[in-house]
C-alpha positions in Angstrom: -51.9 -30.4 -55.0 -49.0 -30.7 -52.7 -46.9 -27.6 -51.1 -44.1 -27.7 -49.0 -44.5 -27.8 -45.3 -42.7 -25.4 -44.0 -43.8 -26.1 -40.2 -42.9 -29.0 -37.9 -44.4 -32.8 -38.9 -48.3 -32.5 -37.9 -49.4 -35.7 -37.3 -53.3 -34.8 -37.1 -53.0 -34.1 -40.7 -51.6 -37.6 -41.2 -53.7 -39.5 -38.7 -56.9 -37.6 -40.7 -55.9 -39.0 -44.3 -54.0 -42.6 -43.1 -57.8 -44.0 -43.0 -57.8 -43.1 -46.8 -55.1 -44.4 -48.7 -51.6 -44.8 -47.5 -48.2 -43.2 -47.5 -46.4 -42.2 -51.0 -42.9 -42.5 -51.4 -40.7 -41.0 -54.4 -36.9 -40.4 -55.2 -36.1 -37.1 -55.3 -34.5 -35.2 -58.5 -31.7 -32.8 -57.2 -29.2 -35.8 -55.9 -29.6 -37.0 -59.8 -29.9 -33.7 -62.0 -27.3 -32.0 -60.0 -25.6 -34.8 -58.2 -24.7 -37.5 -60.3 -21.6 -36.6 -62.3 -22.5 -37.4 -65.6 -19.8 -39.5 -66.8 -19.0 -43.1 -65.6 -17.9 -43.4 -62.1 -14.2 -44.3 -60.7 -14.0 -48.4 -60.4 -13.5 -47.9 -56.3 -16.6 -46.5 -56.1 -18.1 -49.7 -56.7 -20.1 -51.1 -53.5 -17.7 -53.7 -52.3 -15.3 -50.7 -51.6 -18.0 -48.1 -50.4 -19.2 -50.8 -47.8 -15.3 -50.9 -46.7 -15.4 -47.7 -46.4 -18.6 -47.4 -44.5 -17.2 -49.5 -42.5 -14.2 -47.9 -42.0 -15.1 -44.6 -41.3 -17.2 -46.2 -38.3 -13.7 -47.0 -36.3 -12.3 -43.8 -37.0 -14.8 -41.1 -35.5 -12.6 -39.4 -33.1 -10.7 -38.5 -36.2 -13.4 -36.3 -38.2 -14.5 -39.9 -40.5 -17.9 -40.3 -38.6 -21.0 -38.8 -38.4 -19.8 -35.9 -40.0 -16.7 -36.6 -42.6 -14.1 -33.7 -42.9 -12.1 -33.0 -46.4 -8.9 -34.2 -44.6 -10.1 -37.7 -43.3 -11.7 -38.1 -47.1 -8.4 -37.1 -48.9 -7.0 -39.3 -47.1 -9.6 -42.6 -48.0 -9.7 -41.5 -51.9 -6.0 -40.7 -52.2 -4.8 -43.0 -49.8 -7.0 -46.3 -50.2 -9.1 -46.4 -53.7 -5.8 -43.9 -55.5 -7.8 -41.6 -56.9 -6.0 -38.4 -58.1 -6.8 -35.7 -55.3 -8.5 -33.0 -57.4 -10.9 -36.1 -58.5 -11.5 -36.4 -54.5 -12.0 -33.0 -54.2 -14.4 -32.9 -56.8 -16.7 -35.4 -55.6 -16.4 -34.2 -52.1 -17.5 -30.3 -53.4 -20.4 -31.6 -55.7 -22.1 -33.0 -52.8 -20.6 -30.3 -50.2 -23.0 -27.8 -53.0 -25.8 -29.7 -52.3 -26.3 -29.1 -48.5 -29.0 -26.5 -47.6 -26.6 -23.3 -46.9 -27.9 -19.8 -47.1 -26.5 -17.3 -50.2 -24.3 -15.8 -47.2 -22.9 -18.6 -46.2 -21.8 -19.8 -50.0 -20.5 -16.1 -50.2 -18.5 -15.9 -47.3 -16.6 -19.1 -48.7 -15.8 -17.5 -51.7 -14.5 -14.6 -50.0 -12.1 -17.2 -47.7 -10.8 -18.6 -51.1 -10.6 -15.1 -52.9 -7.7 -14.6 -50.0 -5.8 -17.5 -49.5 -2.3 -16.8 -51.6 -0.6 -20.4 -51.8 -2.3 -24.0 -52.5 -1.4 -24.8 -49.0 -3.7 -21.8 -47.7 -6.6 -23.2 -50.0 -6.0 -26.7 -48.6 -6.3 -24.9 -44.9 -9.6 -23.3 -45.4 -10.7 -27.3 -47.0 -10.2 -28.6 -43.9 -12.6 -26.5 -42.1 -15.3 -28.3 -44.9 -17.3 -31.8 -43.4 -20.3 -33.6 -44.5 -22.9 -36.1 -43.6 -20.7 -39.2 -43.9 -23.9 -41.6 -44.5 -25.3 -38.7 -46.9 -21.5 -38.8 -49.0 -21.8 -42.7 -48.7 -25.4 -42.5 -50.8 -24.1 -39.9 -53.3 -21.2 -42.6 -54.1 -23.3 -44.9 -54.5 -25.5 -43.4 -56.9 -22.5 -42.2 -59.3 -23.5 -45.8 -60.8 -26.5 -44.2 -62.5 -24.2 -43.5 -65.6 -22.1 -46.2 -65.2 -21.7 -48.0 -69.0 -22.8 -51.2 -68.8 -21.4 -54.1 -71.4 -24.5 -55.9 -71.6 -27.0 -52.6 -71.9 -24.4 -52.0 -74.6 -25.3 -54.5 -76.8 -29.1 -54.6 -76.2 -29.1 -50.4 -76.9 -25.9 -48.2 -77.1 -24.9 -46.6 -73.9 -21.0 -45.9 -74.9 -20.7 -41.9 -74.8 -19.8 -42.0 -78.6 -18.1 -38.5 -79.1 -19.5 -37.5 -83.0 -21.6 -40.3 -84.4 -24.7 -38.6 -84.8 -25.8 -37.2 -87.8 -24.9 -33.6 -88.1 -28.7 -32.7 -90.1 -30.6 -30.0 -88.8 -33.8 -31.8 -88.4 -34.3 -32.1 -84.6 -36.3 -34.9 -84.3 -34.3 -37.4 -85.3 -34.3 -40.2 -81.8 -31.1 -40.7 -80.1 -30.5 -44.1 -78.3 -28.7 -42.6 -75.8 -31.0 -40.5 -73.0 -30.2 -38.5 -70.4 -30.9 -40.5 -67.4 -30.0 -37.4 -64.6 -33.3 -35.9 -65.9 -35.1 -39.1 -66.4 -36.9 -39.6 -63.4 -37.9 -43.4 -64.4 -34.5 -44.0 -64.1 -34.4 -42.3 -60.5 -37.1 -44.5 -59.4 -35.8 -47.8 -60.9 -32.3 -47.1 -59.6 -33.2 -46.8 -55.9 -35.8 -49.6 -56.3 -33.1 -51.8 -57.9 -30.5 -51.4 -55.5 -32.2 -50.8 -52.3 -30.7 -53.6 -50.5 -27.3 -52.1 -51.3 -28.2 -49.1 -50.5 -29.7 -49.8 -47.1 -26.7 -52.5 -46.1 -24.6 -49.7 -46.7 -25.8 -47.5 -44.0 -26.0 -50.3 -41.8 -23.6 -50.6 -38.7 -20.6 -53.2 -38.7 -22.0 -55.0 -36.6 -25.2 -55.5 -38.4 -23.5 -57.1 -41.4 -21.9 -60.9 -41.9 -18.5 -61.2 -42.8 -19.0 -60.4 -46.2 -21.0 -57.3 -45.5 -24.2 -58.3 -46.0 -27.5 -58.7 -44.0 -29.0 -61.0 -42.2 -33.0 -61.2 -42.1 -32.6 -59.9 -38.0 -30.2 -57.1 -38.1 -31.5 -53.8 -37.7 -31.3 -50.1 -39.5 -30.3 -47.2 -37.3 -32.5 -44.1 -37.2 -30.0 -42.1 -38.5 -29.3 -44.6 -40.9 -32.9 -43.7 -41.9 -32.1 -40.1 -41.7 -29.5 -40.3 -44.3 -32.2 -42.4 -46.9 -34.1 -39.0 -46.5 -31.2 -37.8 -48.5 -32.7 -39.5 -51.8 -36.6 -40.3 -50.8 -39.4 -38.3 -49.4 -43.1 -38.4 -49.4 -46.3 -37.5 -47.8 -49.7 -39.6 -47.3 -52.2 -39.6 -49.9 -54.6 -37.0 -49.2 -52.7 -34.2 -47.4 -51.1 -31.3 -48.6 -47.9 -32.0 -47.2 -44.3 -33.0 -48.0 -42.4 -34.8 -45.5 -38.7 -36.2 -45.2 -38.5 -40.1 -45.6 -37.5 -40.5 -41.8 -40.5 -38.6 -40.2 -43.2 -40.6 -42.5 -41.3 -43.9 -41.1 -41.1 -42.7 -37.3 -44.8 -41.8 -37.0 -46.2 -43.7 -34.2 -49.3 -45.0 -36.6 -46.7 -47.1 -39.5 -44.2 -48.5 -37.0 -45.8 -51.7 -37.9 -45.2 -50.8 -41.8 -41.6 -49.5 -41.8 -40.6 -51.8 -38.6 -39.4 -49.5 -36.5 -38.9 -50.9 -32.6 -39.8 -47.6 -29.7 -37.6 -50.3 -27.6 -34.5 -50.5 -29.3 -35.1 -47.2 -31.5 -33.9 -49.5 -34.5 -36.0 -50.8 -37.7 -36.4 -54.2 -38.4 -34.2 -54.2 -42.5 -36.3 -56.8 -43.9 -39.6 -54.6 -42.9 -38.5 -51.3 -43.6 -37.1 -52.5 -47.0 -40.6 -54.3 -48.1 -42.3 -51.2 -46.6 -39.9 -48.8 -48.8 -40.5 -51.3 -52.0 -44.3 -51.2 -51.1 -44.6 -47.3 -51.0 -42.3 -46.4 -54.0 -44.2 -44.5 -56.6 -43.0 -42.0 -59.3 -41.9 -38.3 -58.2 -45.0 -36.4 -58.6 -42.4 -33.1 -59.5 -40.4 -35.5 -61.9 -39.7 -34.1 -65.7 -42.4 -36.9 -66.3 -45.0 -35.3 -64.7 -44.2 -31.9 -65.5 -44.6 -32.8 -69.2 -47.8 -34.5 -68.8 -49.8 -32.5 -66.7 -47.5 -28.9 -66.0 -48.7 -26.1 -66.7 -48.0 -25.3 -70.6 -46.2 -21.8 -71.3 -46.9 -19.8 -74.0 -43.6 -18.4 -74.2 -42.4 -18.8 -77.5 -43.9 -18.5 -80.9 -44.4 -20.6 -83.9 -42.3 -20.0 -87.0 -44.1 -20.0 -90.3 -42.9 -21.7 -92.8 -41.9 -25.0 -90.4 -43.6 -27.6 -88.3 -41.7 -27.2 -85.6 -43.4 -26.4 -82.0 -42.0 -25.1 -79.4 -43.3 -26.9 -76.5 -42.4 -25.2 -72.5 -43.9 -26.5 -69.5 -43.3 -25.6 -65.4 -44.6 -27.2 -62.4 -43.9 -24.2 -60.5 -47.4 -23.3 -59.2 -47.6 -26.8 -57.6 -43.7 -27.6 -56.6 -41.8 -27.2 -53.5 -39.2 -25.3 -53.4 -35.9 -27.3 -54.9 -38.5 -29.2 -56.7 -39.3 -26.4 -59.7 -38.8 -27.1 -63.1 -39.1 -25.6 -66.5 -38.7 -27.8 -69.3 -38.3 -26.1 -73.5 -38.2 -27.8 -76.4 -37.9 -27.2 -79.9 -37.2 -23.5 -79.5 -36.6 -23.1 -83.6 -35.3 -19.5 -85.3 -36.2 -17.0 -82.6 -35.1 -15.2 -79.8 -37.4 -15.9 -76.6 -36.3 -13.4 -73.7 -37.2 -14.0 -69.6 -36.7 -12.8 -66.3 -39.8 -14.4 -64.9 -41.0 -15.6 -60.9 -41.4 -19.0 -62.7 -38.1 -19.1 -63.6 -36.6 -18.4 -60.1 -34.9 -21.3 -58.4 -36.0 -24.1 -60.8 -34.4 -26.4 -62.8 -33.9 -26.0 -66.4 -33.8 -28.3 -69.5 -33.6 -27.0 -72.8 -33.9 -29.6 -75.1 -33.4 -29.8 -79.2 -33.5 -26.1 -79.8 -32.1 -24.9 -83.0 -31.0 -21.5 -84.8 -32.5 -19.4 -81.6 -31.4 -16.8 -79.0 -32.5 -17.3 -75.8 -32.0 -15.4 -72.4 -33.3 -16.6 -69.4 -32.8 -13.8 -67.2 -33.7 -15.1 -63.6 -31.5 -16.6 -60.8 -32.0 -20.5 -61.8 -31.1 -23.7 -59.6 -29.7 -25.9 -62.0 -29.2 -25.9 -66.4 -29.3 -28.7 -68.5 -28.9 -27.9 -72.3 -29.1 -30.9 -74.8 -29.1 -31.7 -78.3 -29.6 -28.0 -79.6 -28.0 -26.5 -82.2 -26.6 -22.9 -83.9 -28.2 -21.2 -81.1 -26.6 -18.7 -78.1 -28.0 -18.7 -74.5 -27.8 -16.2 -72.2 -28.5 -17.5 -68.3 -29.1 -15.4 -65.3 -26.9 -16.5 -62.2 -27.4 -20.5 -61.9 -26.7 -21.7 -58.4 -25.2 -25.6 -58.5 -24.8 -27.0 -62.1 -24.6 -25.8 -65.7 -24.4 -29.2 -68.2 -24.4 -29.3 -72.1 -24.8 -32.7 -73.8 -25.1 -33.4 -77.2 -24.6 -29.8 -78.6 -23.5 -28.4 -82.0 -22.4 -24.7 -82.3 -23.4 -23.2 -79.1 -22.5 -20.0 -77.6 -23.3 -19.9 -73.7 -23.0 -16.8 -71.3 -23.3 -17.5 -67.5 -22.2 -17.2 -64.2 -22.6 -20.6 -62.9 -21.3 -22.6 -59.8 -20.1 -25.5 -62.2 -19.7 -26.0 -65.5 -19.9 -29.6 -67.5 -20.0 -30.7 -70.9 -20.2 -33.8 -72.9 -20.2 -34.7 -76.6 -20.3 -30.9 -77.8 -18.6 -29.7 -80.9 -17.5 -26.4 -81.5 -19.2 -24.8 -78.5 -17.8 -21.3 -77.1 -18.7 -20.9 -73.3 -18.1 -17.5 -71.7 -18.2 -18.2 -68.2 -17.8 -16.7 -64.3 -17.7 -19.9 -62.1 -15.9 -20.7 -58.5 -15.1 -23.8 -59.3 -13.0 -25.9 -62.4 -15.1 -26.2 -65.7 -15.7 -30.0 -66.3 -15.1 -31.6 -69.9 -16.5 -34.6 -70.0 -16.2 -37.2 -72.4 -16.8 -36.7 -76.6 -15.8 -33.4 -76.7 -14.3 -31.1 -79.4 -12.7 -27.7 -80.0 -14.3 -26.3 -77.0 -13.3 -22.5 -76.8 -13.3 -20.9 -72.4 -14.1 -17.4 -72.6 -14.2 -14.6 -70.1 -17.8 -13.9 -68.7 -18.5 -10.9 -70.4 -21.9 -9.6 -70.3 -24.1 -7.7 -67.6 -27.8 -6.8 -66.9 -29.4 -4.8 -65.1 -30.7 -6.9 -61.8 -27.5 -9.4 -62.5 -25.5 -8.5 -59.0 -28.6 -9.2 -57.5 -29.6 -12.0 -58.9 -25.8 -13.4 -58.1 -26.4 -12.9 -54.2 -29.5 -14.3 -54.2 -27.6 -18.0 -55.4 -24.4 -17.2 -53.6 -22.4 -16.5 -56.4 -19.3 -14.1 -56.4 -16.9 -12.7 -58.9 -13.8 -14.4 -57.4 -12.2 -17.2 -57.6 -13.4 -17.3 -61.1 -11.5 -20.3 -63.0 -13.4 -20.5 -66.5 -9.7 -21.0 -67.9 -8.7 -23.6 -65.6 -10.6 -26.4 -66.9 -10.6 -30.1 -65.5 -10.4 -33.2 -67.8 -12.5 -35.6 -66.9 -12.3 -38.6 -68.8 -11.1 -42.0 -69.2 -10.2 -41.4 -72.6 -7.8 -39.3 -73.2 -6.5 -35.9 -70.8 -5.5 -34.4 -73.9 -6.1 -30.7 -73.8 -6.0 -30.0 -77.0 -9.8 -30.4 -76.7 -9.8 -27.0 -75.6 -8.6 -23.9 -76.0 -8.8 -20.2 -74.6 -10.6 -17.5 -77.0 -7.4 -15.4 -78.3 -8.0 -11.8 -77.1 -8.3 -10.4 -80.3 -11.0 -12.6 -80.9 -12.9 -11.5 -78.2 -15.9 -8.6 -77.7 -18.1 -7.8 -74.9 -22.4 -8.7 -75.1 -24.7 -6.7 -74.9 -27.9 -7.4 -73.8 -30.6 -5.6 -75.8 -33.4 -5.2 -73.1 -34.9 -2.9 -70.5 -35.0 -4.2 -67.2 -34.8 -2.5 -63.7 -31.6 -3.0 -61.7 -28.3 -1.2 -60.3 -25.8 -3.3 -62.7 -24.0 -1.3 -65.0 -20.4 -3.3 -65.8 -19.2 -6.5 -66.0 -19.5 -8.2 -62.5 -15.7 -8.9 -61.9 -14.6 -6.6 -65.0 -12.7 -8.2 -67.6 -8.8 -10.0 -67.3 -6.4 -7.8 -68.4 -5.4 -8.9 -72.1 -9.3 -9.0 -73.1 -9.4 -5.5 -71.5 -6.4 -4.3 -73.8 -7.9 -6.1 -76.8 -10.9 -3.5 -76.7 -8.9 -0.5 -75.8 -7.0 -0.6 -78.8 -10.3 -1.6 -81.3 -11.6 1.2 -79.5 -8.3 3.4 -80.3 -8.5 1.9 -84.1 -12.2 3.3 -84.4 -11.2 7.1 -82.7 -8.5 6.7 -85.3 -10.9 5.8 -88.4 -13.6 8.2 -87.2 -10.7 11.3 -87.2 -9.7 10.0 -90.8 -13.2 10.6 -91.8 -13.4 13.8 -90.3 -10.2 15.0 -92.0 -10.9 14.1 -95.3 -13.1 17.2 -95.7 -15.7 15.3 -98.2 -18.2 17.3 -100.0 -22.0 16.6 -98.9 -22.8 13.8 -102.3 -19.0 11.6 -101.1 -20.1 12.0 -97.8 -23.7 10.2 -99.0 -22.1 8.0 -100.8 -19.6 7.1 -98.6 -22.5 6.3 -95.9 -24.0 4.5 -98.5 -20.8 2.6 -99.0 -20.7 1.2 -95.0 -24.2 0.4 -95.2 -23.6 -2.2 -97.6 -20.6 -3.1 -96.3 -22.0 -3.7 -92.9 -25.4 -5.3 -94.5 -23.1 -7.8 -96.1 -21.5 -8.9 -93.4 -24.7 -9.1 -91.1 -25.5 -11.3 -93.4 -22.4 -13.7 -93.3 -22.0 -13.4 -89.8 -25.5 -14.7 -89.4 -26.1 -11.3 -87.3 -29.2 -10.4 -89.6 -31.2 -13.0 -87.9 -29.9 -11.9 -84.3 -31.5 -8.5 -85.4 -34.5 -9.4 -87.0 -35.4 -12.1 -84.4 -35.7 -9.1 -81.7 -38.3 -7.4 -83.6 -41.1 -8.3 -81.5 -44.0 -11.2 -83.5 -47.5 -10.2 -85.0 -49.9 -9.4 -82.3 -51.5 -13.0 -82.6 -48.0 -14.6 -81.5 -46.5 -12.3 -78.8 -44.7 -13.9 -76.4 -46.5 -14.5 -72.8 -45.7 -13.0 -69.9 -44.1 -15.5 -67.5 
């Protein structure tokens, strides 16, 4: 079992299990799952223009380019050099800006500088306070490639993001030849393993590189080259019970042979620390593979008679680091599964080929991936980076969330709180932006804990991204008479009792007046002075009327599902 360490590098508990086995290297799954924009990347980011730029930024590090690389310097290398529109800069610069380690105060405290700036110019102000790790930003570039389409994959297996060419049948198990690789930590590993020699000649200094920026079997990898690789690989020595950053297993005194690191010149040899890196690669032991195989199975939702349909949930959360937790569900299939749950807390979720179900997940979450489900709402406690649907019929998703992305969905209603732009990807159609407009009882809390504040909230400022078309007819805004609040039908403990943010102004005068039409109707009623049999029948009347449309709203199963299972198929605690 491996746990976080917490403390400084011990290297008595490396020296005492080096005699045993070796060190054991994996790429992490954040920088992919939350990381890796999942849509193919802008040509310029292509490595013959991010080693210009790594070079680049080298000869301009009085002028915030290098080690740390402000918004301004970037705006200026995106805009100015590879012409890409500046709200695409921004983008890629904020994605990875949300991936630093920052505290929930410090996430909230930027919110609240936005929440006051009154012009675009004031906005662009406070961005120019923002840097990051300039090798770090040069990595995350480079591995936008992971869902880049390739031609020749194309014709061996499809990887084009077709928009609606899947069948539209119910059955869930149909295969799909096109996979999700930002969950697929296979591809993680291959990727890295692939293009390591990219990846490592990118980080190296000018003067390391020939003419035509490339290596040359003596030139030599900084330590904070090495640093910056920590950004995608970790590992720990087999035997202990510790996780370490990449750079601390290669500067240990003991495997400066292995990873070629030089106490004289405080360099590493590339050509050593390369075969060392290729030699130690092994797959992420807190990957989605191994948390299907050997997690620990929840019993979380029940089986529906009458199908064959299992639900199958897993969690490597009593063995995974934090920022390594993960829940996986599948084949959720007519019912409602409800959790706030320890578990849940902080991990990253994929919910994958659920159908006909209502399911609320109640907990502050990392990251949300929802994928080829169907007819089904969810309901999602704060999640701190990324919400992402893919492959989605028919959804209905209510979240505060610090982004928003979605891909190849059809008819999919999204009622939203979210700092920054919602993403629509490629494939997309009538999408319908909604105003977040649900609460719970530990929700506020559960929205400082990620960091997340009611304003700015932009769910109706969406961004297009996609080389297809910017047509934004793919979207639409959910008219206000169209719209009414959620309520969540569970008990919980907690001091939320409204909307966090309350409710834009048109949606709020929609329900005032249905309100005013109901006070209206119910004064109508009164007046009529019925006798005690019209006023049975009358009652009797509304039933039915209110049965029947239950029934052709699809309501009737929303009700029926919250009636708790026979005692043999209750739902687990978390």
């Amino acid at each position: 079992m491996l746990v976080y360490a917490k403390k400084s590098f011990h290297t008595d508990v490396l020296r005492d299990n080096m005699d045993q086995s070796g060190v054991l290297l994996w790429v992490k799954a954040e920088p992919f799952i939350v990381g890796a924009l999942q849509v193919p990347p802008p040509s310029k980011f292509s490595v013959h223009y991010l080693r210009k730029i790594s070079t680049y930024v080298r000869t301009r590090a009085t002028e915030g380019a290098y080690p740390r690389l402000y918004w301004s310097t970037w705006r200026h290398i995106a805009c100015g050099k590879l012409q890409l529109a500046k709200d695409l800069a921004w983008l890629y610069f904020e994605i990875f800006d949300s991936l630093a380690a920052k505290t929930p105060e410090e996430r909230l405290e930027w919110s609240e500088l936005l929440s006051n700036c009154m012009s675009e110019d004031e906005v662009e102000k406070q961005r120019n306070q923002l840097s990051v790790d300039t090798l770090q930003f040069l990595l995350f570039l480079y591995i936008q490639q992971l869902n880049k389409v390739s031609l020749r994959t194309s014709l061996i297996g499809e990887e084009w993001p077709s928009p609606r060419n899947r069948s539209q049948s119910p059955d869930l198990a149909e295969k799909s030849s096109c996979h999700n690789k930002n969950w697929n930590d296979y591809s993680h590993q291959a990727f890295v393993y692939d293009h390591l020699s990219d990846l490592l000649e990118l980080l190296l200094d000018p003067e390391q590189l020939t003419a035509s920026f490339h290596s040359t079997h003596s030139s030599l990898v900084s330590r904070e080259a090495v640093v910056a690789l920590s950004f995608l690989i970790e590992g720990t020595v087999s035997g202990a019970r510790k996780i370490y950053p990449l750079h601390e297993l290669a500067l240990w005194q003991p495997l400066h042979a292995e990873s070629g690191f030089s106490r004289l010149s405080k360099t590493f040899s590339f050509y050593k620390l390369e075969a060392w890196l290729r030699t130690c690669l092994t797959g992420n032991p807190f990957g989605t593979s191994a948390c299907l195989k050997s997690g620990k199975k929840l019993a979380w939702a029940h089986q529906v008679e009458g199908t064959t349909k299992r639900a199958k949930i897993a969690c490597n959360t009593h063995v995974a680091p934090r920022m390594h937790r993960m829940v996986v569900m599948s084949q959720v299939y007519k019912q409602t599964l409800a959790k706030s749950s320890d578990t849940l807390v902080g991990a990253h979720v994929k919910i994958h080929r659920c159908n006909e179900s209502f399911i609320y997940l109640l907990s502050p979450l990392r990251s949300v991936t929802i994928e080829k489900c169907r007819n089904s709402t969810f309901v999602l406690g704060p999640v701190q980076t990324a919400l992402h649907l893919h492959s989605c019929d028919n959804i209905k998703v209510i979240a505060a969330c610090h982004r928003l992305s979605i891909s190849s969905t059809a008819g999919c209603v999204f009622h939203i709180l979210t700092p920054t732009r919602p993403l629509i990807l490629s494939g997309n159609q009538t999408v319908t932006l909604a105003p977040f407009h649900t609460h719970y009882p530990m929700l506020e809390d559960h929205m400082a804990r990620t960091g997340l504040a009611t304003v700015p909230n932009y769910w109706d400022n969406p961004m297009i991204v996609c080389r297809e078309s910017s047509d934004t007819s793919v979207f639409r805004l959910l008219p206000p008479c169209e719209f009414y609040v959620f309520i969540i039908p569970f008990e919980m403990e907690g001091d939320t009792t409204e909307i966090p943010g309350g409710l834009p102004y048109a949606y709020q005068k929609a329900l005032r007046q249905r309100e005013q039409k109901i006070q209206i109707w119910q004064k109508t009623v009164k007046e009529a002075r019925l006798t005690k049999d019209q006023r049975k029948q009358f009652q009797v009347l509304v039933e039915n009327k209110f049965y029947e449309w239950l029934i052709n709203t699809g309501h009737r199963q929303q009700l029926d599902s919250l009636v708790p299972p026979a005692a043999g198929s209750k739902q687990a605690a978390g």
